[in-house]
C-alpha positions as CSV (number, residue, x, y, z in Angstrom):
1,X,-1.1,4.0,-43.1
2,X,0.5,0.9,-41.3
3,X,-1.1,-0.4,-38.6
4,X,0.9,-0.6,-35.3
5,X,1.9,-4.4,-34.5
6,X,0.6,-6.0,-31.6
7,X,2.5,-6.4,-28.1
8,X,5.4,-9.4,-28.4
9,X,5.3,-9.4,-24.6
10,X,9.3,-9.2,-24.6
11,X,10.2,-5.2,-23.2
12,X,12.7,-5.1,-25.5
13,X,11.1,-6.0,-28.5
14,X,7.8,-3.5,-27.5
15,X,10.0,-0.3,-26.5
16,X,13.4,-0.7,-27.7
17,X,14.2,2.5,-26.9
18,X,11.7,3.9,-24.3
19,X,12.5,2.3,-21.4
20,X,16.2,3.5,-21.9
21,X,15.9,7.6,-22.9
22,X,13.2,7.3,-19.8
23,X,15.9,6.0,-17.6
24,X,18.1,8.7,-18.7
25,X,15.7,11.3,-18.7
26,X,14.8,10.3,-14.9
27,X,18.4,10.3,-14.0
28,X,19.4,13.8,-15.7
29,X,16.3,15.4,-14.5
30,X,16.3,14.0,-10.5
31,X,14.3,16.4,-7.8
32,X,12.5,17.9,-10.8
33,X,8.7,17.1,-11.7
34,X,9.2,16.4,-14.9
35,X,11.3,12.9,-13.1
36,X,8.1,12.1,-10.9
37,X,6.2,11.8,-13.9
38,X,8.7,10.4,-16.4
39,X,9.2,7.5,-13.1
40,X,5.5,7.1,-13.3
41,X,5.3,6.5,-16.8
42,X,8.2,3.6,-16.9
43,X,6.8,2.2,-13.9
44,X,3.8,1.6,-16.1
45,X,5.4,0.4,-18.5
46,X,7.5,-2.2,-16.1
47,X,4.2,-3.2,-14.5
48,X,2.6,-4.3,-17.8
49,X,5.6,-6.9,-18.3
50,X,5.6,-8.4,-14.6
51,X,8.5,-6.4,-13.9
52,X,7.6,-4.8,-10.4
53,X,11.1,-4.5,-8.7
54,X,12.0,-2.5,-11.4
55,X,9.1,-0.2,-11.5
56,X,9.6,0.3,-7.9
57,X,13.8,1.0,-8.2
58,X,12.7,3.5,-10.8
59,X,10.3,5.0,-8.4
60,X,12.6,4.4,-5.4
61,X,15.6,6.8,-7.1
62,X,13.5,9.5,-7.4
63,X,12.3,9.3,-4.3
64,X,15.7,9.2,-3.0
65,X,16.1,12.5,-4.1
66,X,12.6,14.3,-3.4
67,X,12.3,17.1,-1.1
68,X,8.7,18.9,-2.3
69,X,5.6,17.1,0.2
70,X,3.2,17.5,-3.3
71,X,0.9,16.0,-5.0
72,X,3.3,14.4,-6.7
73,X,5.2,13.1,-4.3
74,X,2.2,11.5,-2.8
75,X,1.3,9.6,-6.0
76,X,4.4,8.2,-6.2
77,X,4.6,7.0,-2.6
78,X,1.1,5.3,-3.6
79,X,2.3,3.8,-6.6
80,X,5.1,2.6,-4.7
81,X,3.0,0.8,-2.2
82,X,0.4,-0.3,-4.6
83,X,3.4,-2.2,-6.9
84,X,4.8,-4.0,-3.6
85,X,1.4,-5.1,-2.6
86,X,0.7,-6.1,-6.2
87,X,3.7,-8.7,-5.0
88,X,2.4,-9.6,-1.9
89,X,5.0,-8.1,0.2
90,X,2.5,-5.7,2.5
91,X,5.6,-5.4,4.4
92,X,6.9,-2.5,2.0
93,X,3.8,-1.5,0.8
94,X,3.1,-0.3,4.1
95,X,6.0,1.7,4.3
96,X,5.0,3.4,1.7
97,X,1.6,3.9,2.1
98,X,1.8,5.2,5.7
99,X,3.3,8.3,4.5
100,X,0.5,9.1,2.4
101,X,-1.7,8.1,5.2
102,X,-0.3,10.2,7.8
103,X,-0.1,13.6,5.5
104,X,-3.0,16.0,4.7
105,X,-3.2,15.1,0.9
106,X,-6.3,13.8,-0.8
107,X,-5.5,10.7,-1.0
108,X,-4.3,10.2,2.3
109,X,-8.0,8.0,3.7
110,X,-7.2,5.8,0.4
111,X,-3.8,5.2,2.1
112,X,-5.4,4.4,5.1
113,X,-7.4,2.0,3.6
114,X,-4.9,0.3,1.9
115,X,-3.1,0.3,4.8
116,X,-5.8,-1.5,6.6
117,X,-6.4,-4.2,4.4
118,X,-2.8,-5.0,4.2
119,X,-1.8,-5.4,7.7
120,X,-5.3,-7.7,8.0
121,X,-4.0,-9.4,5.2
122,X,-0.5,-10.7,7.5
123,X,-2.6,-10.7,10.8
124,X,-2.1,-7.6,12.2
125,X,-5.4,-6.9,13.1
126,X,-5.2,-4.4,15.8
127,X,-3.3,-2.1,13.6
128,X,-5.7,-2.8,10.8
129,X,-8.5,-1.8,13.2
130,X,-6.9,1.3,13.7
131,X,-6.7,2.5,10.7
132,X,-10.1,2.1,9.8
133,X,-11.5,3.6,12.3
134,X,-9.3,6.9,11.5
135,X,-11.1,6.5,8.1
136,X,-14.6,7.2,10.0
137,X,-13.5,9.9,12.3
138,X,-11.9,11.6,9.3
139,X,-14.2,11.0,6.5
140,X,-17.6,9.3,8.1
141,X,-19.3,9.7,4.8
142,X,-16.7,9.1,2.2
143,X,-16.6,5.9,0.1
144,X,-13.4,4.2,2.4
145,X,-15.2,4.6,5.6
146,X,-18.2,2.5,3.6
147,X,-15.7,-0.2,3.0
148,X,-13.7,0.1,6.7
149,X,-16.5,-0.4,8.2
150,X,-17.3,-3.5,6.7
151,X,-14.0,-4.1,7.0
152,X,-14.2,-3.4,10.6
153,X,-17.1,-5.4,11.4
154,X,-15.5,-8.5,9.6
155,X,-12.3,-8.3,12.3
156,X,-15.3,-8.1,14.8
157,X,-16.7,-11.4,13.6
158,X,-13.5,-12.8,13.4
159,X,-12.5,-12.2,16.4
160,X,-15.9,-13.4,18.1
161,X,-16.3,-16.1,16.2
162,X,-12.3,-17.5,17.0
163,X,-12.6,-16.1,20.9
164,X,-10.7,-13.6,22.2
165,X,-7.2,-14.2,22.5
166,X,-6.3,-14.8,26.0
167,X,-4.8,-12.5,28.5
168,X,-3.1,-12.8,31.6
169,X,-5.7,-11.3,33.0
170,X,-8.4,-13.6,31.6
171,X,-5.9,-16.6,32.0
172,X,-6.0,-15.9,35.6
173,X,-9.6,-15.9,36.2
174,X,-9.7,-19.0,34.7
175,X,-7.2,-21.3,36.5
176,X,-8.7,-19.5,39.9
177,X,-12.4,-21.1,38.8
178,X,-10.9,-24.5,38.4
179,X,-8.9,-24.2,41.8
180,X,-12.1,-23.0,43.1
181,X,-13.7,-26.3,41.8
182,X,-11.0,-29.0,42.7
183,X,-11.0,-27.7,46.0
């Protein structure tokens, strides 16, 4: 037998003809499963080769044309959201992952999770807060609401260790003390 010859690293060279009878078979096949999984597969595939916007179009077009909330569905809106993120852009990621967060399927507290660390990640700490504490109330014991709350005590720190940001409120009190102490 021959043995197989090692990844070039070029797509072309690797799968000469995958990538394009996937592509096909996704487009003659959209709203059907058999496209979910056949998007899942070449986004795999684009992954490996640094080639995320195009994992995420091929998700993205069947997507487009989805209308079934299952299982499915949700992987791909995770996979989705994990490929942006792997790109730094937590702006579409969370788009993604919210919609698997705020559905009933097993991986929704994942979602959440993700979510969390994301929107911590680009300062958006109150948000981040909240999801992780809908972790605990949902799943107190499971392994996400181990990591949210260590999450959660981390934004505590953070925030106690910068100060809390000022309010009008708190603004107020203080130029009332220094009156107070000039006068």
């Amino acid at each position: 037998p021959t043995a197989l010859a090692p990844a070039t690293g070029d797509l072309q060279t690797d799968y000469p003809q995958v990538v394009k009878n996937l592509e096909a078979f996704i487009k003659a096949n959209l709203g059907r499963n058999a496209s979910g999984e056949a998007a899942l597969i070449l986004s795999e595939i684009y992954s490996e080769y640094k080639m995320n916007e195009k994992a995420t179009e091929a998700l993205g077009q069947v997507l487009s044309q989805w209308d079934d909330k299952s299982i499915l569905y949700y992987v791909m809106q995770m996979r989705t959201g994990d490929l942006w993120a792997t790109v730094e852009n937590c702006e579409k990621a969370t788009s993604y992952w919210q919609v698997v967060a705020n559905s009933e399927s097993f991986i929704a507290t994942q979602a959440q999770l993700k979510l969390g660390v994301c929107l911590q990640r680009i300062g958006q700490f109150d948000q981040a807060k909240s999801w992780f504490e809908k972790i605990n109330k949902k799943s107190p014991n499971s392994s996400e609401a181990f990591s949210a709350k260590r999450y959660i005590r981390f934004l505590e720190f953070k925030s106690k260790s910068k100060g809390e940001p000022m309010t009008e409120d708190k603004a107020q009190t203080k130029t009332n003390k220094a009156d107070k102490k000039s006068s």
